[in-house]
Every structure is written in structure tokens, then in C-alpha cells.
C-alpha positions in Angstrom: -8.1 58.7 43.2 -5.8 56.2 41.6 -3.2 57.2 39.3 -3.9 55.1 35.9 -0.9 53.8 34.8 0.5 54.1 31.0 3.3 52.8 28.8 4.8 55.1 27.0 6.1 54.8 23.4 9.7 54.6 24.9 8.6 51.6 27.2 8.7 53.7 30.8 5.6 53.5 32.9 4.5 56.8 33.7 1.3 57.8 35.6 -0.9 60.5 34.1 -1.1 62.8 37.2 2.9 62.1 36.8 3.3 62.7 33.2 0.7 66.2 33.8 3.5 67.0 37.2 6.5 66.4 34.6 7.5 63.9 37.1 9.0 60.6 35.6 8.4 56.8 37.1 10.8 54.6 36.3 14.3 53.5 37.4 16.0 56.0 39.5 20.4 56.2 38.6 22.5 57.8 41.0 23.1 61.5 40.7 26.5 61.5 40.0 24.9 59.0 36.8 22.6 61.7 36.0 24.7 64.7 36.5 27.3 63.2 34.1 24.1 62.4 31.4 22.9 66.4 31.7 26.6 67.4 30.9 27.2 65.8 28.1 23.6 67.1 26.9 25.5 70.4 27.9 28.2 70.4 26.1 26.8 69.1 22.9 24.3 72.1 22.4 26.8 74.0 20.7 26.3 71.8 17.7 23.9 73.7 16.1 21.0 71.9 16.0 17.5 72.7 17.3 16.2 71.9 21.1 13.6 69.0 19.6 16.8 67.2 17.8 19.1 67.3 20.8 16.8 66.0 23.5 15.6 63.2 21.1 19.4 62.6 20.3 20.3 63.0 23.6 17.1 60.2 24.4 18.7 57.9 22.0 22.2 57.7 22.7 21.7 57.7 26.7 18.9 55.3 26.6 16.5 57.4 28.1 13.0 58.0 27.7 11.7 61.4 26.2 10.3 62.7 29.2 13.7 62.1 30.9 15.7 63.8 28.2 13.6 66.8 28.2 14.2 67.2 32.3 18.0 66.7 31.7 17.4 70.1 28.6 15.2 71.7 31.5 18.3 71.8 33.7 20.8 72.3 31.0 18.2 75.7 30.0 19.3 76.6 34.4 22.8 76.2 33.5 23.0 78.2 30.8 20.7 81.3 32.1 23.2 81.1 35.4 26.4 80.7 33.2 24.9 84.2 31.3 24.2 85.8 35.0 27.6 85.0 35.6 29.8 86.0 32.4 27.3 89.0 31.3 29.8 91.6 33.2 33.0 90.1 31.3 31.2 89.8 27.8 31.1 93.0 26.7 35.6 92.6 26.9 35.2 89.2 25.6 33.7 90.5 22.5 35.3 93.6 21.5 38.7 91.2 21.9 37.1 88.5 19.6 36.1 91.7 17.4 39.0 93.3 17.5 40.9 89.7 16.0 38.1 89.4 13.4 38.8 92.8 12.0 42.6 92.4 11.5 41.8 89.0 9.9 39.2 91.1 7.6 41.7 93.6 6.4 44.6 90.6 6.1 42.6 88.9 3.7 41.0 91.9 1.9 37.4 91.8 3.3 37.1 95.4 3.6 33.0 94.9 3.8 33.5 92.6 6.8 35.9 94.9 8.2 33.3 97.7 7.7 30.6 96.3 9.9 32.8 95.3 12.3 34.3 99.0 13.0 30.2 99.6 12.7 30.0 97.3 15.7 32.4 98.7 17.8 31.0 102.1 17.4 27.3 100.8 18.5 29.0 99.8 21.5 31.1 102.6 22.1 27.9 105.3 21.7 28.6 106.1 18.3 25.0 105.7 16.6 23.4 107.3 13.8 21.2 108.2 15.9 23.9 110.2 18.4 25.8 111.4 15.4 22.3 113.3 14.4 21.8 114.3 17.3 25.2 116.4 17.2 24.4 117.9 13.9 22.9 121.2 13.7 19.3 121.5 12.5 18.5 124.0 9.8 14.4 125.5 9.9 13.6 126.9 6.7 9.7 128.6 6.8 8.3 130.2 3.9 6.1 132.7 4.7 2.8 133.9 2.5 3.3 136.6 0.0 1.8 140.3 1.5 -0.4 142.0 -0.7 0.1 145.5 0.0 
């Protein structure tokens, strides 16, 4: 069966069975070309902004078709679940550091809330919970027992 072909809104021609694949027709760049597109797709997802309103940007400003922009976010999604797999042993030091700076910065400039939650934080993380500290309390029973009638 033939593949009907389509143009798209951004002006690629894409087949259905390719477009259904997630496969996308249309001029192929070198990969160092398209390596060097995903990375700066990479590095601008610390902006803040939503997944939708990066890969349109990103489709904008590269000249690229939707379709292609969302493959480059599919392999920037790889990156980042591989760069977690990789740092998630040195986090957990990474953060009580970055805490640690954040709570003298808190008491410097007076924000003893801040500087609450923060020594909160590090408790959590070094097993001191509410509910560990409960645990460590002693329990007190009190039964009352009916009245005899004798």
C-alpha cells in the first residue's frame, strides 16, 4: 500500500505511515548539524518555560519543522534521564553543600523562616523525621475501667 503523501503546516512532506512511525521525510543535515541543533535545545531548557513553548521555539529559531523539534526534545528527555543516572550518587552532597550556603545567607540577612526549613531539610535527610522523633517518645496507655458494684 502506498504511503499518501501530506504537506504539513510547516511545509515538510511527511507520509502518514511516517508521521504515525514518528519518522520525518524531508532534508536530511549531517549529524554533527543535528547534534549541535539538540544541544542548544539542551541547554536552553533551563529557562523555565514549558516542553510545548521550547520545542515550538526551538522549531522557530532552527528552522525546523514541528515534528523535527519534538525528535530533537525526545533525545534531549535521553540526555537528561542519563545525566540523572549518572549524578544521582553525587546529588545527595551537591545539595546539602548548596543548602548548607543557603542557610548562612538566611541567617546573614535575617531570614530566620528560610533558615528554619532549611535546618528542617537537612534533618529529613539525615533521618530526623517527625515521624522517627515519635517513634522515640514513650507512649502513655491510659484505660478506664467500669465502676464495680459490690
Amino acid at each position: 500500500m502506498a504511503d499518501s503523501v501530506l504537506r504539513n503546516t510547516n511545509g515538510q512532506f511527511t507520509s502518514e505511515r511516517a508521521l504515525q512511525d514518528g519518522r520525518v521525510c524531508g532534508k536530511r543535515q549531517p549529524d554533527a548539524v543535528i547534534e549541535a541543533r539538540r544541544q542548544r535545545l539542551y541547554s536552553k531548557q533551563l529557562t523555565g518555560k514549558t516542553t510545548r513553548q521550547l520545542v515550538h521555539e526551538h522549531s522557530s529559531r532552527e528552522g525546523i519543522g514541528i515534528d523535527t523539534a519534538w525528535s530533537d526534545w525526545k533525545q534531549v528527555k535521553k540526555w537528561n534521564d542519563e545525566d540523572w543516572e549518572q549524578d544521582r550518587e553525587k546529588m545527595v552532597s551537591r545539595l546539602q553543600g548548596m543548602r548548607m550556603r543557603l542557610f548562612d545567607q538566611a541567617v546573614r540577612k535575617g531570614q530566620l523562616q528560610t533558615a528554619a526549613q532549611i535546618l528542617d531539610s537537612l534533618g529529613k535527610v539525615l533521618g530526623e523525621s517527625v515521624e522517627n522523633i515519635n517513634l522515640n517518645t514513650p507512649q502513655l496507655s491510659i484505660q478506664v475501667e467500669p465502676k464495680k458494684n459490690s
